[in-house]
BAMAR-521445 format. One line per field, with one value per residue: residue in three letters; x, y, z of N, C-alpha, C in turn. Coordinates in Angstrom, 1 decimal. Each point is the difference from the previous one (the first is absolute). Layout:
<nodes>
lumro = c(Ala  ...)
n.x = c(X  ...)
n.y = c(Y  ...)
n.z = c(Z  ...)
ca.x = c(X  ...)
ca.y = c(Y  ...)
ca.z = c(Z  ...)
c.x = c(X  ...)
c.y = c(Y  ...)
c.z = c(Z  ...)
</nodes>
This chain:
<nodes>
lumro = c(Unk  Unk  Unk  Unk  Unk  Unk  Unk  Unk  Unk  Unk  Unk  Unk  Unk  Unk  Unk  Unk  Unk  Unk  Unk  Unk  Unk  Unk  Unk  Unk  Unk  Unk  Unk  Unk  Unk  Unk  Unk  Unk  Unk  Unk  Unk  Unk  Unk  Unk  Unk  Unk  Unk  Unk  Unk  Unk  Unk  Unk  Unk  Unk  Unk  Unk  Unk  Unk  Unk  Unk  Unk  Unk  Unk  Unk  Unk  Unk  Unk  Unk  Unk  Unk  Unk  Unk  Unk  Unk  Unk  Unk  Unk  Unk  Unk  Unk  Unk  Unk  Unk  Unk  Unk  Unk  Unk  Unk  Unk  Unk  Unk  Unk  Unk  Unk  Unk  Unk  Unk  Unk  Unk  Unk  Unk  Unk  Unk  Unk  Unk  Unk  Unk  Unk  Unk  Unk  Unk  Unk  Unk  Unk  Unk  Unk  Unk  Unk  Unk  Unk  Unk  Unk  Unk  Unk  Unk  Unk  Unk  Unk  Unk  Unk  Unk  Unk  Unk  Unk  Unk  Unk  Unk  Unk  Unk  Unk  Unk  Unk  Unk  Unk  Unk)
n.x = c(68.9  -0.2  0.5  1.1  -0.2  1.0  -0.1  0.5  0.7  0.1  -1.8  0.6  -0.3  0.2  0.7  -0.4  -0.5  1.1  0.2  0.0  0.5  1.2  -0.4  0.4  1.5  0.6  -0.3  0.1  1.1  -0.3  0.5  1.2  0.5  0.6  0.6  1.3  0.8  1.3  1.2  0.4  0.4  0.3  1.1  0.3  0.8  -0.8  0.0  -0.4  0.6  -0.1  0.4  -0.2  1.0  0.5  0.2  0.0  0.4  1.0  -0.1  0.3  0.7  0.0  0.1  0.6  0.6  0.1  0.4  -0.2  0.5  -0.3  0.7  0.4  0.7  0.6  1.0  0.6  0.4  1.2  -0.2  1.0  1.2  0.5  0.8  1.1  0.7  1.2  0.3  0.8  -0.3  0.5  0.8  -0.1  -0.3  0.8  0.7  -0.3  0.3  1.2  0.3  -0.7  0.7  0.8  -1.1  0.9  1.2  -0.2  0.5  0.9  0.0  -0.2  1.8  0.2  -0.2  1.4  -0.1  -1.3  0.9  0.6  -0.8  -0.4  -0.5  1.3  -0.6  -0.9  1.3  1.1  -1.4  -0.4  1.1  0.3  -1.0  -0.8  -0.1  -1.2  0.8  -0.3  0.9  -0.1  -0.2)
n.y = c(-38.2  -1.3  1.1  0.4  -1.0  0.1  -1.0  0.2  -0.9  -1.2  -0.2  0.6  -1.0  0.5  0.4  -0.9  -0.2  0.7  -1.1  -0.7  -0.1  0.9  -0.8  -0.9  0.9  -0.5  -1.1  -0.7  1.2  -1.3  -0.6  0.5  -1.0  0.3  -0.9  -0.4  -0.6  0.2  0.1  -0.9  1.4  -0.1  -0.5  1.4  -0.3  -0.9  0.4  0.8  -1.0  0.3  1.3  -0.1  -1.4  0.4  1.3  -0.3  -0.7  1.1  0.6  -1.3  -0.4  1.4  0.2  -0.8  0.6  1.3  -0.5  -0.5  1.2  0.5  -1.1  0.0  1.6  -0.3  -1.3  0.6  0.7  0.3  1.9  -0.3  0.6  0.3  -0.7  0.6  0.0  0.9  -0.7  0.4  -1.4  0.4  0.8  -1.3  -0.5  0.3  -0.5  -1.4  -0.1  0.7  -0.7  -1.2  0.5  -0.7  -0.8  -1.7  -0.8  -0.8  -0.6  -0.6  -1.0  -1.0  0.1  0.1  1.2  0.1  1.5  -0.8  -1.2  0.6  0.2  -1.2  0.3  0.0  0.4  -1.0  0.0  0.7  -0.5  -0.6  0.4  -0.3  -0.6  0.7  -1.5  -0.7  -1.3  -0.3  -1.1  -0.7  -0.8)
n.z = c(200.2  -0.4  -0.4  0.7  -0.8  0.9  -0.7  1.0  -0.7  0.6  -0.3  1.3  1.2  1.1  -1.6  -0.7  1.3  -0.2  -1.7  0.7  0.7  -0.9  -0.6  1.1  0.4  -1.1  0.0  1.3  0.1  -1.3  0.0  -0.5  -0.2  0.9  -1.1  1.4  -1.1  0.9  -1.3  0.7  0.6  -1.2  0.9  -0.2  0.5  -0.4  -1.0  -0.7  -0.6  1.2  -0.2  -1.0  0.1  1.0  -0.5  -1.0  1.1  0.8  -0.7  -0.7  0.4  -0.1  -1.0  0.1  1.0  -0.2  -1.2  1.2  0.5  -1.1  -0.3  1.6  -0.2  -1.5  0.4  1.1  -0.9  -0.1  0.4  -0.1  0.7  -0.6  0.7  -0.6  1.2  -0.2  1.1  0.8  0.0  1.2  -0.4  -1.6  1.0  0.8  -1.0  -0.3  1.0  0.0  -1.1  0.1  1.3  0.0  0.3  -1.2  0.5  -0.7  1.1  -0.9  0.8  -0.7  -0.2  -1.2  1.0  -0.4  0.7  -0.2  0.2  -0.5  -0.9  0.9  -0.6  -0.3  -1.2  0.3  0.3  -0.6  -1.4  1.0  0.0  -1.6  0.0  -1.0  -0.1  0.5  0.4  -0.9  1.6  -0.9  0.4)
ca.x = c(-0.3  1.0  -0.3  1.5  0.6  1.6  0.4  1.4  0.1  1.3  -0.5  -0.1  -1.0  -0.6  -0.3  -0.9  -0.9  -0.2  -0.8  -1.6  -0.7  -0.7  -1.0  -1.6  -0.1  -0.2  -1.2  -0.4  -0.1  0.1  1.5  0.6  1.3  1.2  0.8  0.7  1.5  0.8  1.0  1.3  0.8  0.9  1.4  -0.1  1.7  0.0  0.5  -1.1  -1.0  -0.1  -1.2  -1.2  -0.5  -0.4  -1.1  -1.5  -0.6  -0.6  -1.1  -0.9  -0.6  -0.4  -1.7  -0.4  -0.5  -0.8  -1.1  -0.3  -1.1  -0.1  -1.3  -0.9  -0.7  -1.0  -1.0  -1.2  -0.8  0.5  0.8  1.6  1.2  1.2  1.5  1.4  0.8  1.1  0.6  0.1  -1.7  -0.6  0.3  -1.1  -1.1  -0.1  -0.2  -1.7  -0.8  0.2  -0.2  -1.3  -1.9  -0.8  -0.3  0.1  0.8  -0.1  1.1  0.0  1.3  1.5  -0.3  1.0  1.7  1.3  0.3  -0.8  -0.2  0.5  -0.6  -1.5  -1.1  0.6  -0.8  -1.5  0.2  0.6  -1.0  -0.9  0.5  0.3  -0.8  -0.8  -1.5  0.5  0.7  -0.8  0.7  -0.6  1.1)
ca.y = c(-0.8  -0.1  0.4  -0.5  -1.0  -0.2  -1.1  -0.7  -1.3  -0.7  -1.3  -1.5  -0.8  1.1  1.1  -1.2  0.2  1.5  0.5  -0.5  1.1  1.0  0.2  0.0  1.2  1.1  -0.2  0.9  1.2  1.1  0.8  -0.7  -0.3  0.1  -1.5  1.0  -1.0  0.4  -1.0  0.5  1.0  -0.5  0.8  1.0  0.0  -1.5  0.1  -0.1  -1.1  -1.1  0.3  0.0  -1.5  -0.5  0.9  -0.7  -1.3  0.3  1.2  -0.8  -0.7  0.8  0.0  -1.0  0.2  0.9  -0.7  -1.6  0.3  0.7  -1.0  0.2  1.1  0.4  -1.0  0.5  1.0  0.8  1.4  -0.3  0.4  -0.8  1.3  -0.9  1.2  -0.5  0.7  -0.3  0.5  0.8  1.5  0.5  -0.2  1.1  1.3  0.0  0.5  1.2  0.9  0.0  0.2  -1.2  0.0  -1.2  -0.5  -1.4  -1.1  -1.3  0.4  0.0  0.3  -0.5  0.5  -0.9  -0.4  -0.5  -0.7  0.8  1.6  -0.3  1.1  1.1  0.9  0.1  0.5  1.1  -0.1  0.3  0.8  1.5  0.4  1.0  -0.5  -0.9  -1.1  -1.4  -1.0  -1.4  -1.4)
ca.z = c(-1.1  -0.9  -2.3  -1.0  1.2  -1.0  -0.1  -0.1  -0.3  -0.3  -0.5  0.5  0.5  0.3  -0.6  0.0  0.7  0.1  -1.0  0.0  1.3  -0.6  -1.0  1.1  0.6  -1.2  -0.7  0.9  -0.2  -1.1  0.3  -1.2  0.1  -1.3  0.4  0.1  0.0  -0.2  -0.4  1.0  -0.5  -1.0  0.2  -1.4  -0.1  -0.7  -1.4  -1.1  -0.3  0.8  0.4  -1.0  0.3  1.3  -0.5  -1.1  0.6  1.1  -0.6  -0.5  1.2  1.0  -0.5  -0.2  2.3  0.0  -1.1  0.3  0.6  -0.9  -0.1  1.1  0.3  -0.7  0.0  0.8  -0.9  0.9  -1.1  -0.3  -1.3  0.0  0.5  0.1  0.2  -0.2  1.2  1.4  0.3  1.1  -0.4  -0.4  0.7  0.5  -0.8  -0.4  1.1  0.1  -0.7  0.3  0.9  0.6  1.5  0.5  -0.4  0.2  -0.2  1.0  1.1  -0.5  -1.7  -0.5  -0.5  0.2  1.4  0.6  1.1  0.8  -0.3  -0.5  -0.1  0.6  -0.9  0.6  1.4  -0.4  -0.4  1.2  0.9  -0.1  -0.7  0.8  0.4  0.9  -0.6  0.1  -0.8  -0.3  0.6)
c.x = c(1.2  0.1  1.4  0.9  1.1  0.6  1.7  0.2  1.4  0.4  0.1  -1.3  -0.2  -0.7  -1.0  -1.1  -0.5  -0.6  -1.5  -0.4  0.0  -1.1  -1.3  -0.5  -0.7  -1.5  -1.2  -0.3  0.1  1.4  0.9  1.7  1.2  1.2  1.3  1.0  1.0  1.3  1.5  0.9  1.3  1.4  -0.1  1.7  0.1  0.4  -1.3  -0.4  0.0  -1.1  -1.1  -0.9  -0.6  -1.2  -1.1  0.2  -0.9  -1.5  -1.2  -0.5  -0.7  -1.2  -0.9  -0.8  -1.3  -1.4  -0.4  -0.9  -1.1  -1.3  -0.7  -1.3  -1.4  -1.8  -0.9  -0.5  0.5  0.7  1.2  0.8  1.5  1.3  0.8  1.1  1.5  0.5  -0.6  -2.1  -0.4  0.1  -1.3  -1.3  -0.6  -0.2  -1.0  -1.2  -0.7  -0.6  -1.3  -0.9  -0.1  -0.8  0.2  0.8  0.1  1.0  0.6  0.7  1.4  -0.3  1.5  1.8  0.8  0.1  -1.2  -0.1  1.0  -0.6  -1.8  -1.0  0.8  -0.7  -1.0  0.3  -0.1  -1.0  -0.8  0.5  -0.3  -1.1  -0.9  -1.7  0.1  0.3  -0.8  1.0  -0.3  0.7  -0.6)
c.y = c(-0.4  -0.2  -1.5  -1.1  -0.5  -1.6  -0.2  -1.2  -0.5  -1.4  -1.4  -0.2  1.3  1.3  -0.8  0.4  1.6  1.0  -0.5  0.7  1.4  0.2  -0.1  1.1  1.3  -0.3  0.6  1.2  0.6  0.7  -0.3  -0.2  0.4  -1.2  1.0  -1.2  0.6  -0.6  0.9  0.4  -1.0  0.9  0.1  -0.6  -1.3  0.7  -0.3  -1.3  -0.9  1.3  0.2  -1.0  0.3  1.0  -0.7  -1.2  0.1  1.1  -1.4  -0.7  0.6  0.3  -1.4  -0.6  0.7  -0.6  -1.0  0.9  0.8  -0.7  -0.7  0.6  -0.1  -1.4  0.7  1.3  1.2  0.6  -0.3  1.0  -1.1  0.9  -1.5  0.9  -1.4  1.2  -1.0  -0.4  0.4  1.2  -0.1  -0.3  1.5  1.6  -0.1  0.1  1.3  1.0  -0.6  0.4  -1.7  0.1  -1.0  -0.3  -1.8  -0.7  -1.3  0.0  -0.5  -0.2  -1.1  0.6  -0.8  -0.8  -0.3  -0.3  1.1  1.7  -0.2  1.1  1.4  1.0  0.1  1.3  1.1  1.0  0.6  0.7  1.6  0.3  0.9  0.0  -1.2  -1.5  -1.3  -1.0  -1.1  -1.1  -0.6)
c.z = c(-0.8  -1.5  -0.5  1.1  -0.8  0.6  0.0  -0.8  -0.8  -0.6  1.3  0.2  0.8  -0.2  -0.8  0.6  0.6  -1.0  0.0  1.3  -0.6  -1.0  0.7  0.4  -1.0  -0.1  1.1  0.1  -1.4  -0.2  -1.3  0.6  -0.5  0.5  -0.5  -0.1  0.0  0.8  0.3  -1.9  -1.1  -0.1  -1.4  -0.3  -0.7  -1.0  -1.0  -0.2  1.0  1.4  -0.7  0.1  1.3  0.7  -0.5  0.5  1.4  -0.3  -0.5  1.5  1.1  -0.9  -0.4  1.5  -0.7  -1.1  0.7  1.8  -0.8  -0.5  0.7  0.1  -1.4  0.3  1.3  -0.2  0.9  -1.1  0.3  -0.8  0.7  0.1  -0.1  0.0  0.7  1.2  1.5  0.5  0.6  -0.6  -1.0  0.3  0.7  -1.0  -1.2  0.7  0.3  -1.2  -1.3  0.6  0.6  1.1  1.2  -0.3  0.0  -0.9  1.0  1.1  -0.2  -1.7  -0.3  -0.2  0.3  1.5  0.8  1.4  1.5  0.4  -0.2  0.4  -0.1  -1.2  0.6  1.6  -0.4  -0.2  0.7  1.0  -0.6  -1.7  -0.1  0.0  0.4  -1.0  0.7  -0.8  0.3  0.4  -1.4)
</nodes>
């Protein structure tokens, strides 16, 4: 059965369509979500005001992914919490996973990092390789 379906998301077009395929899921099995954003690591060695800036820009825009599937989930009447974690996504994907209880993991197949066109699906991979329930990824 599935209780906790953990929503990878990165706001593209595929994590797009992966939030609507979870809430189907959720809604189906009664299940509650949890929307998992998370934003490549801020080199701590910038110097205070320019890591603070880039800190409180990158932390807004990753909640700002997360508030836009968020309101997905509530129009289809879906239990939701929200996570915005700042580290490597695969590592926090894996370790909200982990330490929810998830039973699903849903996300897109490609996402928006730097290195896209050369590393495509390379998170959805990783992901699925080494999760500890099964990954549902979305084209």
């Amino acid at each position: 059965m599935i209780s906790t379906v953990l929503l990878a998301t990165d706001g593209s077009v595929h994590a797009r369509r992966a939030t609507r395929l979870a809430a189907d899921v959720a809604r189906r099995y009664d299940a509650r979500v949890v929307v998992l954003t998370a934003f490549e690591p801020v080199p701590h060695d910038l110097g205070s005001p320019y890591l603070e800036d880039l800190m409180a820009k990158r932390t807004a825009a990753a909640e700002a992914v997360a508030r836009e599937a968020a309101g997905i989930l509530e129009e289809a009447g879906v239990a939701h919490e929200v996570e915005v974690l700042e580290g490597p996504p695969v590592d926090a994907i894996l370790r909200v996973a982990h330490a929810r209880g998830c039973d699903l993991i849903v996300m897109g197949s490609r996402g928006l990092g730097p290195l896209r066109a050369a590393l495509l699906g390379s998170v959805s991979q990783r992901v699925a390789a080494e999760a500890p329930c099964p990954v549902l990824i979305v084209r």
